[in-house]
N, C-alpha and C positions, 0 to 999 in steps of 0.2 A: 519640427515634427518629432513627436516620441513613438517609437516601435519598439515594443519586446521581443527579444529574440529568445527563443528555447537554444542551447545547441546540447549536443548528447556528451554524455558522462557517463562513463562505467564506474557505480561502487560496489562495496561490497557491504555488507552487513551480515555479522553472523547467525546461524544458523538458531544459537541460541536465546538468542534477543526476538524472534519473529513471534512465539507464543505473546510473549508482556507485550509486544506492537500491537499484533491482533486484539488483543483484550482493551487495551488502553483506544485503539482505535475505535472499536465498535462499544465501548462507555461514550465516546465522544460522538458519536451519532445515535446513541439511544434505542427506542423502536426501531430507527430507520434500517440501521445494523441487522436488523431481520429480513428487508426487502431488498437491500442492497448486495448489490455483487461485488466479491472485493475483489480489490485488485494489486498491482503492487504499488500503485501510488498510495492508497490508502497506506499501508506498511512504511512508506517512506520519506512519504510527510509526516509522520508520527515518529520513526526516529528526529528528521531533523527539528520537531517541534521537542522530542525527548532530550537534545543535544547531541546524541550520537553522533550527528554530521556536521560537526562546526562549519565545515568551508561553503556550507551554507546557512547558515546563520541570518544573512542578509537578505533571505528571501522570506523571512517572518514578518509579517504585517506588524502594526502596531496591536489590531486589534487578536492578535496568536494564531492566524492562519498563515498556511504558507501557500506562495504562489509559483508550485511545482507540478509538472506534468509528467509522466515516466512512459508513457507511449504517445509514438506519432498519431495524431488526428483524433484517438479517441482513447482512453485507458480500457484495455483488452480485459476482462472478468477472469480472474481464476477457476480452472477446473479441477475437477476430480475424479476419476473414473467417468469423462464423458457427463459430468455434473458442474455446470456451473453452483462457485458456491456463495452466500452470501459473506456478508460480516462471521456473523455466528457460527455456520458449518465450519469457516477457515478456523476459528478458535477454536472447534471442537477436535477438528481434523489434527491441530497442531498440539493440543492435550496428550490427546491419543498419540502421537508421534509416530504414524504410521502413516509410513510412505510421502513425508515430503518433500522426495524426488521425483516424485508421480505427480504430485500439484504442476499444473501449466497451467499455459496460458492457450486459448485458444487461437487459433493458427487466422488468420485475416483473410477474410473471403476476398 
């Protein structure tokens, strides 16, 4: 019997790398990047697809996806001033370099 286990990791990734994630993330989703709500797996499957995160490495498909999840049960959307944001907004939001200490995550009903 094969089961995948998620179990939890704390990384970091800097502060300055989140702009080129956002952008390079939401190229790689296209239009979709406008309807989608980003979250921080989008950001962190796109380091480890960038290489930033070798020690996972191993979870790159053959075909360059990764099989990473960053929240329990469902990946939580980023906000912003009470704004869920898409792909897009987060890239713009991160341009502008205003306030991304204010970006969260919404709190889980």
């Amino acid at each position: 019997m094969q089961v995948k286990v998620y179990t939890p990791k704390v990384i970091e990734i800097p502060n300055d790398y989140l702009p080129v994630l956002a952008k390079r993330a939401a190229e790689r989703l296209g239009q979709r990047a406008k309807e989608l709500s980003a979250t921080r797996g989008h950001l962190v499957r796109q380091a480890v697809q960038d290489g930033l995160l070798r020690e996972f490495d191993d979870l790159i498909s053959p075909d360059g996806t990764v099989d990473l999840v960053c929240d329990p049960g469902m990946e939580i959307p980023l906000e912003y001033e009470g704004h869920t944001l898409s792909l897009n907004e987060l890239l713009e939001e991160l341009k502008n370099r205003q306030g991304w200490g204010e970006i969260q995550t919404r709190e889980a009903a």
